[in-house]
C-alpha positions in Angstrom: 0.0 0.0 0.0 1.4 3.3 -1.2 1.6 6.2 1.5 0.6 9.9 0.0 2.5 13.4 1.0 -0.9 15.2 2.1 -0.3 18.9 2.0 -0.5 18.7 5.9 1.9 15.8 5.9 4.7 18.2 3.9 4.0 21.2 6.4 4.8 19.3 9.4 8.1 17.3 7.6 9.4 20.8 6.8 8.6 22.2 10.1 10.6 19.3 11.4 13.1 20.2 8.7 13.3 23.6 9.9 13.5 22.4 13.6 16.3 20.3 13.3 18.1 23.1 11.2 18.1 25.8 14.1 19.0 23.1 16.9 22.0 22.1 14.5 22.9 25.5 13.8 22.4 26.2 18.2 24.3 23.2 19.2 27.7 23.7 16.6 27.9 27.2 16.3 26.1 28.2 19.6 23.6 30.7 17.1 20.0 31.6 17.0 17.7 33.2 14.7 14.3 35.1 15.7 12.1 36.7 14.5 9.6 39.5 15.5 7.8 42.7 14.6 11.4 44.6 14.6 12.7 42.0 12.2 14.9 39.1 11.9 17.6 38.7 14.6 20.6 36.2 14.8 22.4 35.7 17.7 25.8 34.3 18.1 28.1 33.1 20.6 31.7 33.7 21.1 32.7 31.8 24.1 35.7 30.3 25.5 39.1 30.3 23.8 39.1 31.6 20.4 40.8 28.8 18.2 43.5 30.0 16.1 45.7 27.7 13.6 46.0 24.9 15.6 43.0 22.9 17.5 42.6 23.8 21.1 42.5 20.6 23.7 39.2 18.7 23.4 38.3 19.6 26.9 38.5 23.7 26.2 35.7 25.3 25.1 36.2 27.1 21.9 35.2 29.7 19.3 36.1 28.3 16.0 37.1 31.6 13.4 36.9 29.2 10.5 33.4 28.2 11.5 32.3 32.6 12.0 34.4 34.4 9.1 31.8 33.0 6.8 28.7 32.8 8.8 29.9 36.8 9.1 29.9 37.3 5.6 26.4 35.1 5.0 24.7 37.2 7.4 26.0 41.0 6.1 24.9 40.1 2.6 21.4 38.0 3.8 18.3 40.0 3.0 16.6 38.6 5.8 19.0 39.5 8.8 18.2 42.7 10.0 20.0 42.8 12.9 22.9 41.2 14.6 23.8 40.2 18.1 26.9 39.1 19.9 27.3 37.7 23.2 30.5 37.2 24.2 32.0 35.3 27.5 35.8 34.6 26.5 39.2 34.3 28.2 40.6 35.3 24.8 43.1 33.2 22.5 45.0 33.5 19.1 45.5 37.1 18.4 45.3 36.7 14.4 42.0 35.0 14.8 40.8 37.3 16.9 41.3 40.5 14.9 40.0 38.9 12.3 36.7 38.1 13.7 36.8 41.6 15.4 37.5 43.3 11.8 34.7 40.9 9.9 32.1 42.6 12.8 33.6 46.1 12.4 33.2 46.0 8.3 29.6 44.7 8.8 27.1 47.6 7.9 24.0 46.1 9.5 23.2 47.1 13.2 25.1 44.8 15.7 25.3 44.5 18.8 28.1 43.2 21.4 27.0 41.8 24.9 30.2 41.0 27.2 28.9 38.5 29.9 30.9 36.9 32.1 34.8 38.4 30.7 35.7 39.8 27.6 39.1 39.1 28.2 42.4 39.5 26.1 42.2 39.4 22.4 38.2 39.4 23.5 38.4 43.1 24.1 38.8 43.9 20.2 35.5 41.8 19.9 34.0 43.2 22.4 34.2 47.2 20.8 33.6 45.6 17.4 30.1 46.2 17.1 28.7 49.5 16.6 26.5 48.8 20.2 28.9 47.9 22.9 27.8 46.9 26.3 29.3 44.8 29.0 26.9 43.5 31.7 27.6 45.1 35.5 28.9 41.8 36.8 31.2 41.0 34.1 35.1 41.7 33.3 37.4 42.9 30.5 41.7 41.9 31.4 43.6 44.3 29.5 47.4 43.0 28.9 50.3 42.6 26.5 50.4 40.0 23.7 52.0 36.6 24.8 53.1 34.3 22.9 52.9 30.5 23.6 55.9 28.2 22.0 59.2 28.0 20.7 60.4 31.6 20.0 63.4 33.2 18.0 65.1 35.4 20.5 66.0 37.9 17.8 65.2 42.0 17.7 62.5 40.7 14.9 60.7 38.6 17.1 60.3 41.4 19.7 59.6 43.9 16.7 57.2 41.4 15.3 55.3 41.4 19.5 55.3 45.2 19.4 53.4 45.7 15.5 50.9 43.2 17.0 50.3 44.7 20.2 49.9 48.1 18.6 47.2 46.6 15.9 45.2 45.9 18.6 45.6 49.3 20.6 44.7 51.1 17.6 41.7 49.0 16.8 40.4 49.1 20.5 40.9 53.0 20.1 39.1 53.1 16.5 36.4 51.5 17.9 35.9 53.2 21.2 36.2 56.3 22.9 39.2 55.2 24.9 42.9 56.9 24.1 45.1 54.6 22.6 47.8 56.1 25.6 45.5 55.3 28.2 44.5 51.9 26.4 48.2 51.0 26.7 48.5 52.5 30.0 46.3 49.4 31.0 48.0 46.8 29.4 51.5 47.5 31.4 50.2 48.3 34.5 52.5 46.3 37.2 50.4 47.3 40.3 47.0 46.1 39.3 48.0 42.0 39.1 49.6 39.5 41.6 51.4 38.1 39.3 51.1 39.2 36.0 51.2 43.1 33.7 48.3 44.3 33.0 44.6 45.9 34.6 41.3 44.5 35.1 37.9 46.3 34.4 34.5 45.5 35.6 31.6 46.8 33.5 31.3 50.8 35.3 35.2 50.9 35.2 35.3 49.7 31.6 32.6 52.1 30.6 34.3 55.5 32.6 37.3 54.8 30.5 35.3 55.1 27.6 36.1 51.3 26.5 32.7 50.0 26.2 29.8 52.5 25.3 27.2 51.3 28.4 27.1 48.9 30.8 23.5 46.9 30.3 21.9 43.3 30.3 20.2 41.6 27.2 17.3 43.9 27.6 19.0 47.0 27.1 21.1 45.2 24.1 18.1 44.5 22.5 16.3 47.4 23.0 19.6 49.3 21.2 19.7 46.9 18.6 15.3 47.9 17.7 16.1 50.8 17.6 18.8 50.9 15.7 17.2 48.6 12.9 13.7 50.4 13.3 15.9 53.9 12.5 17.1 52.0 9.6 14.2 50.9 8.0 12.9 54.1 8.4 15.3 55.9 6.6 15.4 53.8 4.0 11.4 54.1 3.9 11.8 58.2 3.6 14.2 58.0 1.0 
């Protein structure tokens, strides 16, 4: 006996479809999309250590940049995203990958927003002021310090040249990308008073915003609120013109 598709039996096998999609898409890239009278939202994750060019330890939580650069890219040129937010709890990692994510989110020209919960630490701070909303929760903490290097090293003036161009791509992107100095940025990262046993300063949310690092401190609430508006203003000028 031959079974027939009724046009009920196809709705419900392509809601399943579409089920399974988003709980793939949550579960391997830690990203959501919803949406609502404002528009279409996706919401990503960027959590743990940011993996670089070599695979972090299976037990590490990671951020894959080869799995974001081009779910970036899909989502600036989608003509169903409207919007775009970022929630970020990270102890850092690889410095390239990290600028490179940072840069893919600065380029983007739809509204995003960046939500630092927990830390925003390291290389994480670049991500963190990527957006054109930045807030960091009241709670949570931004660690400001030089670029270190894990491995075998070359003990050579180019190697220590090499540190110091990386160390000032990221000051001058932090600065770019915030209302903090790029003196007083540095200032922070070679603090020697601030850490037990370490160089550098750590921020909690008010601190981070006084310096003019992030632009408010704020929950998901207020990041979403930001984000409407900032998509609503949007659609309306595109409306008038």
């Amino acid at each position: 006996m031959t079974q027939q598709n009724t046009p009920d039996r196809e709705n419900n096998q392509e809601k399943d479809t579409k089920s399974e999609t988003k709980t793939e898409r949550l579960v391997e890239l830690g990203s959501s999309v919803v949406t609502n009278r404002h528009g279409t939202i996706h919401c990503l994750t960027i959590i743990g250590q940011i993996e670089g060019h070599t695979n972090a330890p299976d037990s590490a939580k990671t951020t894959k940049y080869e799995h974001l650069l081009p779910l970036l890219a899909s989502l600036e040129e989608s003509e169903e995203v409207d919007g775009v937010l970022i929630l970020l709890n990270t102890v850092g990692g690889d410095v390239e990958a990290g600028l490179a994510l940072a840069e893919m989110i600065a380029g983007m020209t739809k509204p995003t927003a960046t939500l630092v919960l927990g830390g925003g630490h390291s290389i994480g701070i670049p991500l963190a002021v990527s957006g054109k909303i930045n807030m960091i929760a009241p709670s949570a903490s931004m660690t400001v310090h030089p670029v270190r290097m894990s491995g075998t090293m070359i003990a050579a003036p180019q190697t220590y040249r090499y540190f110091d161009k990386l160390q000032e791509s990221i000051v001058r992107f932090v600065a770019a990308h915030s209302q903090i100095r790029a003196e007083t940025f540095r200032e922070l990262m070679l603090r020697t008073d601030e850490m037990a046993n370490d160089v550098g300063s750590v921020l909690y949310g008010e601190d981070a915003v006084a310096l003019g690092l992030m632009q408010q401190v704020g929950t998901l609430k207020d990041a979403l609120a930001a984000l409407y508006r900032a998509i609503d203003e949007g659609k309306k000028r595109e409306s008038e013109a």
